[in-house]
N, C-alpha and C positions, 0 to 999 in steps of 0.2 A: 504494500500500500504506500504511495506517495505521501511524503514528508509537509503536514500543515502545520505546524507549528513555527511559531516567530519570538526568533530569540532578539531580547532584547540588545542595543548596544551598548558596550561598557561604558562604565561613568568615567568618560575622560574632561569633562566639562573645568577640571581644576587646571589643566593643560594646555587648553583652547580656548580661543578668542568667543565673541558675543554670539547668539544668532544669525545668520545669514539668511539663512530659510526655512520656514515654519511653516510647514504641509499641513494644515487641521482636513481630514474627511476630506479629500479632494474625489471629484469624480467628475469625470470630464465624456462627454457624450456627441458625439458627430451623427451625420447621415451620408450614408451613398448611398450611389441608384446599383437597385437592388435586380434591376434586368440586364439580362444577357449574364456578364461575367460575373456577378448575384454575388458584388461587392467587392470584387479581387483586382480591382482596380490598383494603379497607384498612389499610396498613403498621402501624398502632398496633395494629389487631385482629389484625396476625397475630405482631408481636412480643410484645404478651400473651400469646400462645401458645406463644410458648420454650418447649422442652424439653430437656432438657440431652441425653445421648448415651444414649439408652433408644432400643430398638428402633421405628423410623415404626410409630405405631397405621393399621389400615386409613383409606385415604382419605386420610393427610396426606402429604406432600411435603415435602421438607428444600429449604430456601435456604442456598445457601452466599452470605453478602452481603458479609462481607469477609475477603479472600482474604490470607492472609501478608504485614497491612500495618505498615512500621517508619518510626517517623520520630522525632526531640526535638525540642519545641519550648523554646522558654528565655524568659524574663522579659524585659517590652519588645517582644515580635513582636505581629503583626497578618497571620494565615496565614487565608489563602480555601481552601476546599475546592470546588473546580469536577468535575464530571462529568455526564454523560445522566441522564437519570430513572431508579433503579433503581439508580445506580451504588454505592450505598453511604456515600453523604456522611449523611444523618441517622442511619443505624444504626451508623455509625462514632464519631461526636458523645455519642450514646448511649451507647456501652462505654465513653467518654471521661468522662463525667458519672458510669457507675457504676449505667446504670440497664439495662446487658446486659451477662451476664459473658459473657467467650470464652471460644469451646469451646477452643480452643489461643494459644496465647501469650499476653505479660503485660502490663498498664496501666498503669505506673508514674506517678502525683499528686502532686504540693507542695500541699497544702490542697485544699479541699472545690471540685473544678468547679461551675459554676453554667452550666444550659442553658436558654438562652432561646428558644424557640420561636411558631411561631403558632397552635399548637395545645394551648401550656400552657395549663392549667388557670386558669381564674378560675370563682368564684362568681356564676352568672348570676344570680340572684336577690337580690344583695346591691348595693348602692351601688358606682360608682367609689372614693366617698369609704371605705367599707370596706373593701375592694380593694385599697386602697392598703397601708391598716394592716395587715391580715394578710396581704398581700405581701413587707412589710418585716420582719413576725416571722417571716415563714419562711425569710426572706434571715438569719436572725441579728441584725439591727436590736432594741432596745432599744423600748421603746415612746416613751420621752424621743427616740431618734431618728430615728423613724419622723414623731414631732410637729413634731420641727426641720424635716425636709426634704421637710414633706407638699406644701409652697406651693410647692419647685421642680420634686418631682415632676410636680404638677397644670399648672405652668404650661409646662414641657419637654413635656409630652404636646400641648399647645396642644386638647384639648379641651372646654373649657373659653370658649375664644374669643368664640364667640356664643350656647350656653346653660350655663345652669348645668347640664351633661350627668352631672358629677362626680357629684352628688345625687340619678340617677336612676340605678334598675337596670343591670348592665350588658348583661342582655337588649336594650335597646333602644341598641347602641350597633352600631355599622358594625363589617364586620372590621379597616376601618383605625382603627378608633380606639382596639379594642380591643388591637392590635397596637400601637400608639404608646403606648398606658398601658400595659402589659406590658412594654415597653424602659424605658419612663420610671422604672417602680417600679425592673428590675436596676439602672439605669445609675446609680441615686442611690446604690449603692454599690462600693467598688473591689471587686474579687474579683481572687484569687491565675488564676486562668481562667474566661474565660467565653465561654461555646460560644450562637452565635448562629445557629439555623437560619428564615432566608429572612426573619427577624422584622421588617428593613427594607423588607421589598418595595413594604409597602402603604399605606408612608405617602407623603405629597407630597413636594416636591422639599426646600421648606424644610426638613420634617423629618427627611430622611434627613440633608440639610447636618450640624444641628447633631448627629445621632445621631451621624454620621463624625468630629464633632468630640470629643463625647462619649468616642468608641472610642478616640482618639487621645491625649487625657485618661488614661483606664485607663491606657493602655502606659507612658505615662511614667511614671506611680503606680507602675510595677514590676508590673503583669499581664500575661498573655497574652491575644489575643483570638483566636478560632478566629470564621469567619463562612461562613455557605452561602448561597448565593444565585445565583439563574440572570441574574442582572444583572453582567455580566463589566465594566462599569463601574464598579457597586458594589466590586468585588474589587481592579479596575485602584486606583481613588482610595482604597480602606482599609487594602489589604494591600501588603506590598514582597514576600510569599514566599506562594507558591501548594502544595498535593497537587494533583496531578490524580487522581481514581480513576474507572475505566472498569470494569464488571462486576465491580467487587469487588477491583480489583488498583488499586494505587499504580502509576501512569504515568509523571506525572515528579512530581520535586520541587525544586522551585529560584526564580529569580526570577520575579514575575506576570507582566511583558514576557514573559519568555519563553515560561514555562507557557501562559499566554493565546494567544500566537502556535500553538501546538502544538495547542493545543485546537481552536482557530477554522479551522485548514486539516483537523485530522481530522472535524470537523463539518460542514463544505462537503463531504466526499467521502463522506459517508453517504448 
């Protein structure tokens, strides 16, 4: 029988900084249309689709994706969110950031989340080297220092290495590299939270290394880091405190040894 039980997280609160995020009962509720592909659509098309608590129009389908989930996190953690595909780890991140309100319970913030994903948004038509710069105006960066930290952005993304790639559209760029420039622009600056969905997956060993390093960096600056990723090693070496969510529901919460262990035997029994 699959593992329900949710262990709490250790009292590290003597250790750690203030609140960051205060999940009371969160439960966040979408619709897709429910004909033809009867909702297997994809996740960004159909969270565009939100509708708040208005009667299903014919054909849509309601997704209950996250189900009554509470947790705080506090200044200084590095928290993995692990579950199945589906389970509600990026639509969770998402109400966290501010960019899905829930239908019931409340999202409480210390300054402006920042999510970084592998499906943010960049200007395919425009340079790395542009890319850059109105990545960092949109992070809040200054243009003075956006200019300070273009050469560590550029050279942390490591694409750059063997062409001048930075100076070419980002159309012509891999998804890992595009993904390595997109952490390199957040990471160049701290943020009170920043929500990382799978954004490390795609780069190489090297750069995951120093991104882990990077993330590690943050915490001590007094941030929080939230990270998704199907790499339970990625989780193991970044995070000390895991969520598990399974169909929408908070499983456990507590240390990643353990979480992980929890995970990895309800996964073999599937």
């Amino acid at each position: 029988m699959a593992e329900t039980s949710t262990l709490s997280a250790p009292d590290t609160s003597a250790s750690l900084g203030e609140p960051t995020v205060i999940a009371d009962d969160v439960h966040v509720i979408y619709q897709v249309n429910g004909t033809g592909s009867r909702g297997r659509g994809g996740a960004t098309a159909a969270l565009n689709r939100l509708v708040s608590r208005k009667r299903q129009s014919p054909g849509m389908r309601e997704v209950h994706a996250v189900k009554g989930v509470t947790f705080v996190a506090r200044r200084g953690e590095a928290i993995g969110l692990i579950g199945s595909n589906g389970s509600g780890k990026s639509t969770l991140l998402k109400a966290v950031a501010g960019l899905l309100p829930a239908a019931r319970g409340t999202i409480y913030t210390q300054g402006q989340p920042s999510l970084l994903g592998v499906n943010a948004a960049l200007m395919n038509d425009l340079t790395g080297e542009r890319n850059v710069t109105l990545g960092g105006l949109a992070m809040g960066m200054t243009r003075e220092q956006v200019r300070e930290r273009y050469d560590d952005i550029v050279d942390f993304s490591g694409i750059n290495e063997k062409d001048d790639f930075i100076s070419l559209p980002m159309r012509t760029y891999s998804s890992g590299m595009s993904a390595r420039l997109r952490f390199s622009i957040a990471a160049a600056k701290n943020h009170d939270v920043l929500l990382i969905d799978e954004a490390l997956a795609t780069g190489d060993a090297r750069f995951q290394r120093r991104s882990q390093e990077r993330i590690n960096e943050l915490r001590k600056e007094a941030g929080t880091v939230f990270l998704v990723s199907h790499s339970n090693a990625s989780i193991r070496e970044t995070c000390e405190r895991s969520l598990w969510l399974e169909s929408g529901t908070l499983r456990m919460d507590g240390p990643t040894a353990e979480v992980l262990a929890a995970y990895e035997r309800f996964t073999k029994k599937k």
